[in-house]
Residue, then its C-alpha position, 0 to 999 in steps of 0.5 A: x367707684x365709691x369706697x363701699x363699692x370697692x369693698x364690696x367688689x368681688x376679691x377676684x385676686x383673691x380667687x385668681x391665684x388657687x385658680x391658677x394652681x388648680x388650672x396648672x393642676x388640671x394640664x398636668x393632669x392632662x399633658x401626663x394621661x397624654x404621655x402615659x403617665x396618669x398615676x403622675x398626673x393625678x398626683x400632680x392634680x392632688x398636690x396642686x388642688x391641696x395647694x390651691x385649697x391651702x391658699x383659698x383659705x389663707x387669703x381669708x384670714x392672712x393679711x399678707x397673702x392678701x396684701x400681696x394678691x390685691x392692689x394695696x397701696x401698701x408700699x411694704x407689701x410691693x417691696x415684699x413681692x419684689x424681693x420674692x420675685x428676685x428670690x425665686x430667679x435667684x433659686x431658679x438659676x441657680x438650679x439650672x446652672x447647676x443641672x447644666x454643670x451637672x449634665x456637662x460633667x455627665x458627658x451630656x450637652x447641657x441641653x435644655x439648662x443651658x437655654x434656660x440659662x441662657x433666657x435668664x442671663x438676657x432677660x437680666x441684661x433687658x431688664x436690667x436696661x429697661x429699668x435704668x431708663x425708667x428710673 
């Protein structure tokens, strides 16, 4: 494909993120009117779709929302979504650990933190020695 040709391709990356916001916006919605929660589920929808907004907009006019959507030969930009990637586990982790403890020290079981939990320590260890082998 020519230069031009790819330039002019559609910026399905671009679109694909809001996109995705909306369709978890749009399955809340659903998995909360099924569950009897509707006012939650169009609150949810409305977060999501303002979210998803917020980002078709931004991937306009930013220059590393778009470098992080598109397949950029930039190596700065795959470094920055590595690194968030990596931040956002961290968070995420943390966060459950703590729910865990915080369900433990309640008199509870932990469940379902402490799979969560769980799956994150063995996924660390699988990648962690995929990864080694790979590099």
């Amino acid at each position: 494909m020519s230069k031009t040709a790819q330039r002019m391709a559609p910026d399905t990356a671009g679109r694909a993120v809001p996109g995705f916001f909306l369709a978890v916006g749009v399955a809340c919605l659903v998995a909360a009117a099924v569950g009897g929660h509707l006012a939650l589920g169009l609150v949810t929808l409305g977060i999501l779709a303002a979210c998803s907004l917020v980002l078709a907009l931004l991937g306009r006019r930013s220059e590393t929302y778009q470098g992080l959507t598109e397949k950029s030969p930039d190596e700065r930009f795959a470094r920055i979504g590595g690194l968030a990637w990596a931040g956002t586990g961290i968070v995420l982790t943390v966060g459950n650990l703590s729910a865990f403890l915080g369900e433990l020290a309640s008199g509870r079981s932990g469940d379902p933190y402490f799979w969560f939990v769980a799956t994150a320590a063995l996924s660390y260890l699988a990648f962690v020695a995929l990864l080694s082998r790979r590099t």
